[in-house]
HTML snippet that shows the backbone in 3Dmol.js (N, CA, C, O; Angstrom):
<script src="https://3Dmol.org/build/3Dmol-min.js"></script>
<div id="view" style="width:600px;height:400px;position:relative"></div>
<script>
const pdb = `
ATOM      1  N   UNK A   1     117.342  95.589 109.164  1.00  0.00           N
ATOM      2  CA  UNK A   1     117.066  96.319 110.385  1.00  0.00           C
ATOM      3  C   UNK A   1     117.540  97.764 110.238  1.00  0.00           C
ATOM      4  O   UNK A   1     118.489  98.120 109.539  1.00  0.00           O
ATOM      5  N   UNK A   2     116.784  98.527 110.962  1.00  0.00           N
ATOM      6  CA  UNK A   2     117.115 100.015 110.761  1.00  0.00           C
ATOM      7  C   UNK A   2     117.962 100.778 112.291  1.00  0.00           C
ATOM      8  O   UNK A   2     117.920 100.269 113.411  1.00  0.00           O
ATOM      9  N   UNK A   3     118.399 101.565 112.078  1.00  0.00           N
ATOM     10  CA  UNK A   3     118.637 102.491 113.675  1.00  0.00           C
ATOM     11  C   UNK A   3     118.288 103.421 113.586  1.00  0.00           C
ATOM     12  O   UNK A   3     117.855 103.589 112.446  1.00  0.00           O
ATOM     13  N   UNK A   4     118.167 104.527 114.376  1.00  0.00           N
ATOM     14  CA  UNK A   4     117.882 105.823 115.221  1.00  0.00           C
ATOM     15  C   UNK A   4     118.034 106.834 113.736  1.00  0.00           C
ATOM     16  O   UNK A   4     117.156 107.446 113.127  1.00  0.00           O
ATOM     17  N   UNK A   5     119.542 106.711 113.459  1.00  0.00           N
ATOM     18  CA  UNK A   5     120.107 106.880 111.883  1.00  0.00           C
ATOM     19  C   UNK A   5     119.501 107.271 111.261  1.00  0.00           C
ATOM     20  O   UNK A   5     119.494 108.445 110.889  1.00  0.00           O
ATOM     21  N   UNK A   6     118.624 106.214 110.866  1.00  0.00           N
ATOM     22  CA  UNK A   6     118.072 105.846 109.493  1.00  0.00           C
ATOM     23  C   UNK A   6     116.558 106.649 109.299  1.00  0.00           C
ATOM     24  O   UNK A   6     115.907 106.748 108.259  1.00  0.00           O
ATOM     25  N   UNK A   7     116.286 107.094 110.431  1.00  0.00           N
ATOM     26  CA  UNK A   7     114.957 107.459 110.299  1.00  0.00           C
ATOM     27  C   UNK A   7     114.698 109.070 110.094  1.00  0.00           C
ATOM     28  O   UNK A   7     115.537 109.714 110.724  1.00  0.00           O
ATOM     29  N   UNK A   8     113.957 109.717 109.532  1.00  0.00           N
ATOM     30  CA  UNK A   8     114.168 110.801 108.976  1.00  0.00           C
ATOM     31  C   UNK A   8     112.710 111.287 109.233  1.00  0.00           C
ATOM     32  O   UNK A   8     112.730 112.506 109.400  1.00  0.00           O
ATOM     33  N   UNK A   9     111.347 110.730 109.332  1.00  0.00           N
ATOM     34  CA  UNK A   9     110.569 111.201 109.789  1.00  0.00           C
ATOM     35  C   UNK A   9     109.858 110.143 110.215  1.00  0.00           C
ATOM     36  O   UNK A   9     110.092 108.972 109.914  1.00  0.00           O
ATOM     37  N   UNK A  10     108.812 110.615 111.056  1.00  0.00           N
ATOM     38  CA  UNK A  10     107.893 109.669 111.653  1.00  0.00           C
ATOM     39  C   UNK A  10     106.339 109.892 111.433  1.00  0.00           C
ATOM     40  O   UNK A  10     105.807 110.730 112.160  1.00  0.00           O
ATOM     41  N   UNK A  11     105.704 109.350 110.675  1.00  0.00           N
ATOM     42  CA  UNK A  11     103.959 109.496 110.470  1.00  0.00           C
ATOM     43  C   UNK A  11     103.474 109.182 111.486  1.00  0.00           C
ATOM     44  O   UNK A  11     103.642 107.988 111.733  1.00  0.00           O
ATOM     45  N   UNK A  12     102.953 109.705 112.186  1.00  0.00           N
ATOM     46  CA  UNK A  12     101.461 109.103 113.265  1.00  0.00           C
ATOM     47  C   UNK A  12      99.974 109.485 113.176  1.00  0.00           C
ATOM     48  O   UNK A  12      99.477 110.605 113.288  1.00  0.00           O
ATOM     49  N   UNK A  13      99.314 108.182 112.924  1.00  0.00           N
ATOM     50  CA  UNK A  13      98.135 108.103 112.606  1.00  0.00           C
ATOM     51  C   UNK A  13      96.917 107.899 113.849  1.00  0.00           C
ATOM     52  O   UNK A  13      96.900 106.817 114.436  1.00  0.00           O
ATOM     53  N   UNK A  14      96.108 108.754 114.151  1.00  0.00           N
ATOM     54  CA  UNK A  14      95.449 108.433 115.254  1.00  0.00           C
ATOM     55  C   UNK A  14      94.053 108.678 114.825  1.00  0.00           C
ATOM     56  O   UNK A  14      93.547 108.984 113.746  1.00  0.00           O
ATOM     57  N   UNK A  15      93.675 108.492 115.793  1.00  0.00           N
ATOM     58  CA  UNK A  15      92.065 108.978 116.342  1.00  0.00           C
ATOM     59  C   UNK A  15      91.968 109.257 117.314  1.00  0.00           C
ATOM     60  O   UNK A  15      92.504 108.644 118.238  1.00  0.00           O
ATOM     61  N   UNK A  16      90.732 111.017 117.551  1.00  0.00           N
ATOM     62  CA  UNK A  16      90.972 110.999 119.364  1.00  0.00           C
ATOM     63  C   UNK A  16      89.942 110.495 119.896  1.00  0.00           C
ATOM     64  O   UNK A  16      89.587 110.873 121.013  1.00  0.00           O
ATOM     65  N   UNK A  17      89.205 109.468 119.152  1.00  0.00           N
ATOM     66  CA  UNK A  17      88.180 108.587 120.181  1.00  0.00           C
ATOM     67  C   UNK A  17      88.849 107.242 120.312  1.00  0.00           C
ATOM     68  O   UNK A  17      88.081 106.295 120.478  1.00  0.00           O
ATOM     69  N   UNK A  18      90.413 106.932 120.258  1.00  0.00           N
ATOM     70  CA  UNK A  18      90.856 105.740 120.235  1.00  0.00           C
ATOM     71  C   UNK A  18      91.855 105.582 121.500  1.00  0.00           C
ATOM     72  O   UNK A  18      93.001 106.032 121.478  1.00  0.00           O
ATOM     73  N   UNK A  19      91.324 104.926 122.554  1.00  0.00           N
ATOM     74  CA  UNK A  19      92.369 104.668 123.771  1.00  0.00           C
ATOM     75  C   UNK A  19      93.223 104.343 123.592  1.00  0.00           C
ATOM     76  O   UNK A  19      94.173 104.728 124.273  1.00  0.00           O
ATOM     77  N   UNK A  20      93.388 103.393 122.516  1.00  0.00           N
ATOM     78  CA  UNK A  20      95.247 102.871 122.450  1.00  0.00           C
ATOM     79  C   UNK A  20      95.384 104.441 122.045  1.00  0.00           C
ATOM     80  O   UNK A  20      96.022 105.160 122.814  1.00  0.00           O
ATOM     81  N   UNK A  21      95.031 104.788 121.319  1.00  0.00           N
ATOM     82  CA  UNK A  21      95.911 106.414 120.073  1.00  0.00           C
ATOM     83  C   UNK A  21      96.764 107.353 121.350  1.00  0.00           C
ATOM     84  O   UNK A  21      97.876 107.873 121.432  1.00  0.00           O
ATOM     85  N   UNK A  22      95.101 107.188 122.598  1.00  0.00           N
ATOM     86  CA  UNK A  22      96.420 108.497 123.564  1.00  0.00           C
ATOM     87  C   UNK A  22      97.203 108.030 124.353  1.00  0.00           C
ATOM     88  O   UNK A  22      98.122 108.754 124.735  1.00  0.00           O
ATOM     89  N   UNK A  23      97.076 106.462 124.928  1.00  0.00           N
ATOM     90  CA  UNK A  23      98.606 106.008 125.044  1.00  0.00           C
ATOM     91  C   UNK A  23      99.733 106.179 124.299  1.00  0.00           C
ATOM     92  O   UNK A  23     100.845 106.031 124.807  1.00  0.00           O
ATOM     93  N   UNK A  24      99.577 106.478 123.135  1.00  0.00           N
ATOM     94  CA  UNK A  24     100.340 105.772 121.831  1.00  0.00           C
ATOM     95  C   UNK A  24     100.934 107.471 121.903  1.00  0.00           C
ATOM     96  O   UNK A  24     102.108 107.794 121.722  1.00  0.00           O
ATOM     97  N   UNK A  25     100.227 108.055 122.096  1.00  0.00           N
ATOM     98  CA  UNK A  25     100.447 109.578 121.594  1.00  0.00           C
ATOM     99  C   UNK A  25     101.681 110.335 122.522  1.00  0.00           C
ATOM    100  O   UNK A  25     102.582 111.049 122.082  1.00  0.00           O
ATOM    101  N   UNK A  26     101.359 109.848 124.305  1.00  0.00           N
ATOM    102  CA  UNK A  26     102.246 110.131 125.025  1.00  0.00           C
ATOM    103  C   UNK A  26     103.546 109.672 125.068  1.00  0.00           C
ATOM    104  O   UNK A  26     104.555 110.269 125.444  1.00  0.00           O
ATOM    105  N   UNK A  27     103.397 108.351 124.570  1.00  0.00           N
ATOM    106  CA  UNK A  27     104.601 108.120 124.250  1.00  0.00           C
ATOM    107  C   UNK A  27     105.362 108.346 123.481  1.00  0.00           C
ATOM    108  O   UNK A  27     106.547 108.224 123.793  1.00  0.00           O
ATOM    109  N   UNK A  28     105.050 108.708 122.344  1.00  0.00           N
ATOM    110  CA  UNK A  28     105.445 109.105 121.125  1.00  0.00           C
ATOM    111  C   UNK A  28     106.421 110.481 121.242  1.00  0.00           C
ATOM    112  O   UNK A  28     107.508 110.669 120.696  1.00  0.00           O
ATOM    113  N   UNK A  29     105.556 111.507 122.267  1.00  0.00           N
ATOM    114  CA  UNK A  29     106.313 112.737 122.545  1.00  0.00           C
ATOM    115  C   UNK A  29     107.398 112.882 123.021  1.00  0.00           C
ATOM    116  O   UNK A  29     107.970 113.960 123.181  1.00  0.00           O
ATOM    117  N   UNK A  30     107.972 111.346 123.419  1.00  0.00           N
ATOM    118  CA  UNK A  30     108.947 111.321 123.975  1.00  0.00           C
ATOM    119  C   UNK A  30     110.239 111.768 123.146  1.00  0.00           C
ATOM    120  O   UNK A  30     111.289 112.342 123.432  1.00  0.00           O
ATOM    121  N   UNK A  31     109.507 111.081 121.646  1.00  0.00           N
ATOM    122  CA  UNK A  31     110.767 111.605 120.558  1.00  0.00           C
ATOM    123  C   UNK A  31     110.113 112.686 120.225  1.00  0.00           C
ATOM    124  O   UNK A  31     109.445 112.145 119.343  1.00  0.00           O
ATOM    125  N   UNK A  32     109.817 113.590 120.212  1.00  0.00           N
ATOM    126  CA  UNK A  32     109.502 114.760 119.243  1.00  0.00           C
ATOM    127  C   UNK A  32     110.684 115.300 119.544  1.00  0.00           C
ATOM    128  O   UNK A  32     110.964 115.639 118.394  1.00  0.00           O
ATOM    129  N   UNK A  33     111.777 115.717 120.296  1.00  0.00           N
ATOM    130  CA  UNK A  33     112.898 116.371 120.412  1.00  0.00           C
ATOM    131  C   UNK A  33     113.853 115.601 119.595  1.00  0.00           C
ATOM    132  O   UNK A  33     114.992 116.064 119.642  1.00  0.00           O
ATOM    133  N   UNK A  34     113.741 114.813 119.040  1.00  0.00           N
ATOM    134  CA  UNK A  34     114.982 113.576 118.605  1.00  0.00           C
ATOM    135  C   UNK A  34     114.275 113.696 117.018  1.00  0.00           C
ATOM    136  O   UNK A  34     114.887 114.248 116.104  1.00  0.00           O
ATOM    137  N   UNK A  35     113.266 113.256 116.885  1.00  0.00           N
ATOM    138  CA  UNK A  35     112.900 113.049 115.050  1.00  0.00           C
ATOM    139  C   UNK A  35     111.617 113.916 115.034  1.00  0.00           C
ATOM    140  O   UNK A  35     110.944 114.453 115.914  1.00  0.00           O
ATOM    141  N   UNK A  36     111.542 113.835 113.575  1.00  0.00           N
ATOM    142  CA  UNK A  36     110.361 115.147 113.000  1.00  0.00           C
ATOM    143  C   UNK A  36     109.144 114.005 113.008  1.00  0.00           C
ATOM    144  O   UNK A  36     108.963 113.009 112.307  1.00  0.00           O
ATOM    145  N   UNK A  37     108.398 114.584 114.102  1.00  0.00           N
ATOM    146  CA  UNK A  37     107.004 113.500 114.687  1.00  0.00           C
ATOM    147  C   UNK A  37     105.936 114.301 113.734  1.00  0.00           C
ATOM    148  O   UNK A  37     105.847 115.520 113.878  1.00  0.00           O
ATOM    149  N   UNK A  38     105.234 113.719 112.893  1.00  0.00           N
ATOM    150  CA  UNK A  38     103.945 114.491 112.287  1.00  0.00           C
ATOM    151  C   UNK A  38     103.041 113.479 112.668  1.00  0.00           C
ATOM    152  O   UNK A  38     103.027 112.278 112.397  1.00  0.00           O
ATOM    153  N   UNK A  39     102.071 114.386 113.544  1.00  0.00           N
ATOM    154  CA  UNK A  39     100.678 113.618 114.207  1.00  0.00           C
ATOM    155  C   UNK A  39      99.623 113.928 113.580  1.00  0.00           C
ATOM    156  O   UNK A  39      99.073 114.997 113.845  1.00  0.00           O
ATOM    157  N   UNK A  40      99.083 113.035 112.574  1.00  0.00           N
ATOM    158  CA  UNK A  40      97.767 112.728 111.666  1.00  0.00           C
ATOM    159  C   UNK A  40      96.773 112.527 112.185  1.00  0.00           C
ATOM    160  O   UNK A  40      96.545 111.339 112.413  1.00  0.00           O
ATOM    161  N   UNK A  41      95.833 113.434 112.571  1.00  0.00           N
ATOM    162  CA  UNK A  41      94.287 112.799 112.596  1.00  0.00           C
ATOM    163  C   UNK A  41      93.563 111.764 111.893  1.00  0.00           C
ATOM    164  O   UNK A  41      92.443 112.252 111.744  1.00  0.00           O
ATOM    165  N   UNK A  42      93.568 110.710 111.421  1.00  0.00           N
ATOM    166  CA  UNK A  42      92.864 110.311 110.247  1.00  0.00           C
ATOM    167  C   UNK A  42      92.099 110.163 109.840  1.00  0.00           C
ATOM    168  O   UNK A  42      92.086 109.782 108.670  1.00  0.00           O
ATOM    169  N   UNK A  43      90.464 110.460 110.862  1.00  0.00           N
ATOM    170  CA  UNK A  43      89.887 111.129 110.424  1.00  0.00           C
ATOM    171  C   UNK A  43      89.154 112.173 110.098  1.00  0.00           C
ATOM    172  O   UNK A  43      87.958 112.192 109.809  1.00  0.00           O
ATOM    173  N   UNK A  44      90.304 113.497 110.184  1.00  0.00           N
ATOM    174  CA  UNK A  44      90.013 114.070 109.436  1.00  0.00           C
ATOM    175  C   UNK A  44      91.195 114.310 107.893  1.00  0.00           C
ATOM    176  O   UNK A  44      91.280 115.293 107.156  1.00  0.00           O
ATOM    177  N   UNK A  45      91.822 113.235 107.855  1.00  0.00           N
ATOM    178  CA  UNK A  45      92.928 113.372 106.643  1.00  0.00           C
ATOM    179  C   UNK A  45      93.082 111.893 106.110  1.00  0.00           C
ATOM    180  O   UNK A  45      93.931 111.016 106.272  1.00  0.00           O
ATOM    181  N   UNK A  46      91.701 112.005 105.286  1.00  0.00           N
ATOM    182  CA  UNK A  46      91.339 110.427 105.496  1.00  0.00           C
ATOM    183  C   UNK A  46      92.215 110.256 103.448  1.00  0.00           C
ATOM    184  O   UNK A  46      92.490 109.162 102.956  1.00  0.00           O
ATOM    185  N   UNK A  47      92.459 111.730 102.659  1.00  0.00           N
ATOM    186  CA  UNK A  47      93.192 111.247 101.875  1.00  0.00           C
ATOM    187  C   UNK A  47      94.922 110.570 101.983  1.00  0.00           C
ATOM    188  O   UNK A  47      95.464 109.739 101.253  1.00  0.00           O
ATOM    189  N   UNK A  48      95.486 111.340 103.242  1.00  0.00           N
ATOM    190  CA  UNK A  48      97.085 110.746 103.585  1.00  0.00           C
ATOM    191  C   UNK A  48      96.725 109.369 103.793  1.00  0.00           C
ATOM    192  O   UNK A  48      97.353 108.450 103.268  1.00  0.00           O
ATOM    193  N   UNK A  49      95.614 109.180 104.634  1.00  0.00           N
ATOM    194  CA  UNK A  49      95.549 108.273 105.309  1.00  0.00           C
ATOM    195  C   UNK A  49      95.339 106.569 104.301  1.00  0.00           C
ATOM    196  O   UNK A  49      95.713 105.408 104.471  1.00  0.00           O
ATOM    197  N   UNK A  50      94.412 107.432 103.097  1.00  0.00           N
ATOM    198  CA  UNK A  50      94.323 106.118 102.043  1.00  0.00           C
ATOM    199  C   UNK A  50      96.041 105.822 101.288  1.00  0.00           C
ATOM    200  O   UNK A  50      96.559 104.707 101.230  1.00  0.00           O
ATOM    201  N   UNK A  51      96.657 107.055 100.797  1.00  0.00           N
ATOM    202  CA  UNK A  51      98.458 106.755 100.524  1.00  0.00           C
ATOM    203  C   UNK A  51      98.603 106.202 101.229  1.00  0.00           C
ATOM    204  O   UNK A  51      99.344 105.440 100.609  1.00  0.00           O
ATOM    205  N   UNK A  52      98.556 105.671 102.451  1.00  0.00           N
ATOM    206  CA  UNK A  52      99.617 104.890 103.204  1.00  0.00           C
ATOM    207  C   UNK A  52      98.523 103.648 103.963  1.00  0.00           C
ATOM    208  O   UNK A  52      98.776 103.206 105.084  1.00  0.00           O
ATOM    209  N   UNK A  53      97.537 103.280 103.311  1.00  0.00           N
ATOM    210  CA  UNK A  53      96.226 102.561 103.609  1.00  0.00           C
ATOM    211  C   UNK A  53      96.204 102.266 104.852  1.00  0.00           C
ATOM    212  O   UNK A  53      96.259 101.111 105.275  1.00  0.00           O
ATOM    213  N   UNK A  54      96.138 103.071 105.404  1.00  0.00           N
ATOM    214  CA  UNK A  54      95.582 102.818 107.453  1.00  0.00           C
ATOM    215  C   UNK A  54      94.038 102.458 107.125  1.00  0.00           C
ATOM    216  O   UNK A  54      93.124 103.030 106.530  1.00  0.00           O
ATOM    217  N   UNK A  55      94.166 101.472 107.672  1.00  0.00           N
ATOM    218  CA  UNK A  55      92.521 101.502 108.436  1.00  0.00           C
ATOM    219  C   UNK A  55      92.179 101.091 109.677  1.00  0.00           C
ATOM    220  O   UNK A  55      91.060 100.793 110.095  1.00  0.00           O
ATOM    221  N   UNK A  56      93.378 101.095 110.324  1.00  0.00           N
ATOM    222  CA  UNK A  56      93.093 101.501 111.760  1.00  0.00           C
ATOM    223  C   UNK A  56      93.873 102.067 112.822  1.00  0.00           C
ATOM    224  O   UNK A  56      94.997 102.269 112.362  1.00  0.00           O
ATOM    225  N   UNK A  57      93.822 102.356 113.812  1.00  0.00           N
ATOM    226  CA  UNK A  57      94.503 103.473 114.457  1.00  0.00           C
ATOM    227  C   UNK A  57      94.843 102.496 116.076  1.00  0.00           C
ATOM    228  O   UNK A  57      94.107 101.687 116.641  1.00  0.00           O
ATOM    229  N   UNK A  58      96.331 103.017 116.486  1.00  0.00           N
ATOM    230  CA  UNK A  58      97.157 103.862 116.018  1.00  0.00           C
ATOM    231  C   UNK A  58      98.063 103.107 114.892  1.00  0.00           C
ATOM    232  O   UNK A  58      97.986 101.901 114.661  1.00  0.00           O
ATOM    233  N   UNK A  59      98.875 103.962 114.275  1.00  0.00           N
ATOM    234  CA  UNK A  59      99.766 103.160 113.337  1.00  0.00           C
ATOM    235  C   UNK A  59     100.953 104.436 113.776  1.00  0.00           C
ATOM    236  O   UNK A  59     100.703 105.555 114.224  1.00  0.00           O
ATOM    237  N   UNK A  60     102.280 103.825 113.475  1.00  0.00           N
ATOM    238  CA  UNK A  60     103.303 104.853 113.406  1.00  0.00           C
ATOM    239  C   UNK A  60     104.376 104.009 112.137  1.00  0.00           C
ATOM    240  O   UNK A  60     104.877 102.914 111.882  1.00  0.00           O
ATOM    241  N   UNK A  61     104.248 105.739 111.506  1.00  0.00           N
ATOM    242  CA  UNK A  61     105.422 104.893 109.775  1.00  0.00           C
ATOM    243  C   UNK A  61     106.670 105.440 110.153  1.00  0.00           C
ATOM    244  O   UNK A  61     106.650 106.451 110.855  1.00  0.00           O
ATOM    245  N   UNK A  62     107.792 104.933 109.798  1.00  0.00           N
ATOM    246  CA  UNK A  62     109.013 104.932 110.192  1.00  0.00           C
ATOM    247  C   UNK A  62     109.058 105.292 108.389  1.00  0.00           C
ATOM    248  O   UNK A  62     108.511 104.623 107.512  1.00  0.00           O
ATOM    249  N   UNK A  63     110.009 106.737 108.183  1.00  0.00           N
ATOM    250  CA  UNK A  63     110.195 106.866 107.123  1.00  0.00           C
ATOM    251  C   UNK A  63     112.216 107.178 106.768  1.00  0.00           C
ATOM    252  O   UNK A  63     113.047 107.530 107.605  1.00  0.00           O
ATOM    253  N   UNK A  64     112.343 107.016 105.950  1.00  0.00           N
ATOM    254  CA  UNK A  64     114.105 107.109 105.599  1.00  0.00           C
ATOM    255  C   UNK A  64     114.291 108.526 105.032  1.00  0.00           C
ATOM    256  O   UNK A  64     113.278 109.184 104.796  1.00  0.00           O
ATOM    257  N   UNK A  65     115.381 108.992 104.821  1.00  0.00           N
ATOM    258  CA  UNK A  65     115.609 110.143 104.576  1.00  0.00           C
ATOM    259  C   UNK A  65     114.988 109.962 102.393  1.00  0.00           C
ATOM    260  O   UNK A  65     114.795 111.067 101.886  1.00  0.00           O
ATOM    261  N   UNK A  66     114.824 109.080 101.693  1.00  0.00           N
ATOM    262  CA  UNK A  66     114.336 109.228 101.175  1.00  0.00           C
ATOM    263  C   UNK A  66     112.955 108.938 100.737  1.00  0.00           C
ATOM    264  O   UNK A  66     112.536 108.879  99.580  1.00  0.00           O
ATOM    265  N   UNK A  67     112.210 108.740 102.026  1.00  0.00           N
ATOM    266  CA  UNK A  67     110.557 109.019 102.011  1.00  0.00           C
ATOM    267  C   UNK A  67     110.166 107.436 102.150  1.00  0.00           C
ATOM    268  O   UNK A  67     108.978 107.136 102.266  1.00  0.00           O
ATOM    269  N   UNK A  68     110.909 106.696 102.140  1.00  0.00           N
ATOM    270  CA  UNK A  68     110.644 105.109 101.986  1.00  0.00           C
ATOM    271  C   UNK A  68     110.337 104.401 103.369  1.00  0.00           C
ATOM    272  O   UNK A  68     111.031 104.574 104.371  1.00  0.00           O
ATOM    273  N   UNK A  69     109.229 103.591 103.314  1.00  0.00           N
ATOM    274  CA  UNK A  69     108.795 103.014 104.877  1.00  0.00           C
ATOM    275  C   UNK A  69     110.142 101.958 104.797  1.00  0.00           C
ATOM    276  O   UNK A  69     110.680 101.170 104.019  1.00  0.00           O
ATOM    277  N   UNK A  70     110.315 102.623 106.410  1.00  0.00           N
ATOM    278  CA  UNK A  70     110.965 101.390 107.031  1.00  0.00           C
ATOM    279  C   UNK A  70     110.353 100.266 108.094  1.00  0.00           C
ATOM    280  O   UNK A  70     110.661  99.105 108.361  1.00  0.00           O
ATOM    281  N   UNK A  71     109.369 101.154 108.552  1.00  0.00           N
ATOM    282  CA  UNK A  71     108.372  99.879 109.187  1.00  0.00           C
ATOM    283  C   UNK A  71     107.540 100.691 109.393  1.00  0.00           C
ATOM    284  O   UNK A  71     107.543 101.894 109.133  1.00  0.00           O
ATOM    285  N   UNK A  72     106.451  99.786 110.085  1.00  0.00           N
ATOM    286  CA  UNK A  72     105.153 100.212 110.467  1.00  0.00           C
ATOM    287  C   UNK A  72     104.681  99.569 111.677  1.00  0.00           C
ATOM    288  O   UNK A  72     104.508  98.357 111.799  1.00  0.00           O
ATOM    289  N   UNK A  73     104.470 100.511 112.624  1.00  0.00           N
ATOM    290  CA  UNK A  73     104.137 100.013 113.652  1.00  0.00           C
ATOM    291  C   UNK A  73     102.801 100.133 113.929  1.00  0.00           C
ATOM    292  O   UNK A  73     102.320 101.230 113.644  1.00  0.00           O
ATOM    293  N   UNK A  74     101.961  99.203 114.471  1.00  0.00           N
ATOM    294  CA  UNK A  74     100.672  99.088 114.638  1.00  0.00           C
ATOM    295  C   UNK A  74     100.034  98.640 116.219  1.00  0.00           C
ATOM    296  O   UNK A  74     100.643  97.682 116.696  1.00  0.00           O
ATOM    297  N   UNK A  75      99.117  99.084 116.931  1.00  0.00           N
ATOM    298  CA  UNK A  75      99.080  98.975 118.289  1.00  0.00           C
ATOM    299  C   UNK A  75     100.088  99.759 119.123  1.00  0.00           C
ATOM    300  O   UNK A  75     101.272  99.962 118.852  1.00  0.00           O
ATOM    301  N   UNK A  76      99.310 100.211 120.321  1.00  0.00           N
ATOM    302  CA  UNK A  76     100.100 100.492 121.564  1.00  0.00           C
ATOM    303  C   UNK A  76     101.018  99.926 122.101  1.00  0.00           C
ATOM    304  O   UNK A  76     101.595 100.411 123.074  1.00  0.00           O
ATOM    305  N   UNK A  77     101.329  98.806 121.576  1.00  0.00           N
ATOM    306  CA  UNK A  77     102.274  97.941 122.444  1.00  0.00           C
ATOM    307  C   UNK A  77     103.305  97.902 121.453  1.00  0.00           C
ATOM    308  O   UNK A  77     104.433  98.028 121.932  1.00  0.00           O
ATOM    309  N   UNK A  78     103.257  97.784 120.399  1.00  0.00           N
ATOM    310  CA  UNK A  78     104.978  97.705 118.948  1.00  0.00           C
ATOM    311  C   UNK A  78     105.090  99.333 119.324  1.00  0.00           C
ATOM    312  O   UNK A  78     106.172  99.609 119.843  1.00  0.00           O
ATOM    313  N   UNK A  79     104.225 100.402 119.169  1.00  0.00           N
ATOM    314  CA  UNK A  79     104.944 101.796 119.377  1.00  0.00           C
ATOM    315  C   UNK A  79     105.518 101.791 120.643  1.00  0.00           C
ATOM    316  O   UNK A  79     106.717 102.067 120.684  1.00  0.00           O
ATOM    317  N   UNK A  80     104.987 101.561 121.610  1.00  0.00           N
ATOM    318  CA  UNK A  80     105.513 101.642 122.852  1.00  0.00           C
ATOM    319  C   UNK A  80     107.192 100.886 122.901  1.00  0.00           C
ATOM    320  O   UNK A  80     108.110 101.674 123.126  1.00  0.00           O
ATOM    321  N   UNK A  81     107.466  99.744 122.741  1.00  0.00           N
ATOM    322  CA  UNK A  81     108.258  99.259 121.933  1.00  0.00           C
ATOM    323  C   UNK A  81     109.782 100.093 121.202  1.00  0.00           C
ATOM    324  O   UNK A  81     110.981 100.072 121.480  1.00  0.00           O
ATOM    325  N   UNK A  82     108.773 100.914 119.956  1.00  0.00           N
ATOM    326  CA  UNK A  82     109.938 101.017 119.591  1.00  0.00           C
ATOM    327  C   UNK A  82     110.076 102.712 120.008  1.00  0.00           C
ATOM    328  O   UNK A  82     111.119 103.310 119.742  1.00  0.00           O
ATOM    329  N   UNK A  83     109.280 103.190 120.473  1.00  0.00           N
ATOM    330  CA  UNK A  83     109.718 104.666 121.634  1.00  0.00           C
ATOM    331  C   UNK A  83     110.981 104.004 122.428  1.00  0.00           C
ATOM    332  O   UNK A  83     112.120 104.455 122.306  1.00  0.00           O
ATOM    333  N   UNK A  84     110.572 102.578 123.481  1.00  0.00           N
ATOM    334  CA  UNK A  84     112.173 102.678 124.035  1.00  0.00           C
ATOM    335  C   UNK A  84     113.116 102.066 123.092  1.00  0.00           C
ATOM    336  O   UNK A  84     114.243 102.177 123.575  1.00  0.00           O
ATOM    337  N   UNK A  85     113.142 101.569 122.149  1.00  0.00           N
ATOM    338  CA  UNK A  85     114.053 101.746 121.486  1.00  0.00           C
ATOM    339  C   UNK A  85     114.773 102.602 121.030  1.00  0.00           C
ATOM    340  O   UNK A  85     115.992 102.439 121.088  1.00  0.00           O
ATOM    341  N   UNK A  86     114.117 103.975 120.336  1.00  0.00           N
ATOM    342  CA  UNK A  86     114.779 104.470 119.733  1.00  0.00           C
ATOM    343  C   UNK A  86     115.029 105.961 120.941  1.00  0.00           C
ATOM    344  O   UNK A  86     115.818 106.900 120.835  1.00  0.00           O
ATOM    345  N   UNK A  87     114.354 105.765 121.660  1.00  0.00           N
ATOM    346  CA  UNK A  87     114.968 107.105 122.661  1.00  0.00           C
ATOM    347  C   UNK A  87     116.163 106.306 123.627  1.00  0.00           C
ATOM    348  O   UNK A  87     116.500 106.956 124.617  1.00  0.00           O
ATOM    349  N   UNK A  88     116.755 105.130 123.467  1.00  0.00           N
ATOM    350  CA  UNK A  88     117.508 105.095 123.915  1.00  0.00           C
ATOM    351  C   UNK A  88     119.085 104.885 122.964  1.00  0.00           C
ATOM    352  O   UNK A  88     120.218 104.644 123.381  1.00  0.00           O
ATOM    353  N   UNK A  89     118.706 105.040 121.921  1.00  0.00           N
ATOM    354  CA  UNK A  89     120.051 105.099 120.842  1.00  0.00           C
ATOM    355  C   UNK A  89     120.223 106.683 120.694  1.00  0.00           C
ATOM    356  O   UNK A  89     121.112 107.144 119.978  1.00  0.00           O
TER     357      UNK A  89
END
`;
const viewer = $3Dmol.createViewer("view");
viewer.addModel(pdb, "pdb");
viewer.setStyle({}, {cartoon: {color: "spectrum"}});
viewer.zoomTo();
viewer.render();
</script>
């Protein structure tokens, strides 16, 4: 298991024709003051997007200070999830 700590950046993978993505998105902003949020189009950055094989949206990668996934969250409902998680540590 990881904490608040451990996380060093955050990938987010969307689409803006994807309803979960702009749920997913508002919530997400909640941490941009707390961790380094990078918000991916994917498609139009469909090479990041094959490194880390999304093929579908939304996804959010939980990365460590040395670049290594710590999880992956998939759907509106695990991000939503771990937004209150980690904005409350």
């Amino acid at each position: 298991m990881y904490t608040a700590k451990d996380i060093k950046q955050i990938l987010y993978f969307y689409s803006p024709n994807c309803n979960q993505c702009k749920e997913s998105t508002k919530s997400l902003k909640i941490l941009d003051n707390k961790f380094n949020v990078k918000y991916i189009d994917g498609d139009k950055n469909p090479k990041i997007s094959r490194k880390y094989n999304i093929d579908f949206y939304p996804i959010a990668i939980l990365l460590d200070k040395e670049n290594n996934i710590l999880d992956a969250l998939t759907g509106a409902r695990y991000i939503q999830i771990i937004v209150n998680q980690l904005k409350e540590e």
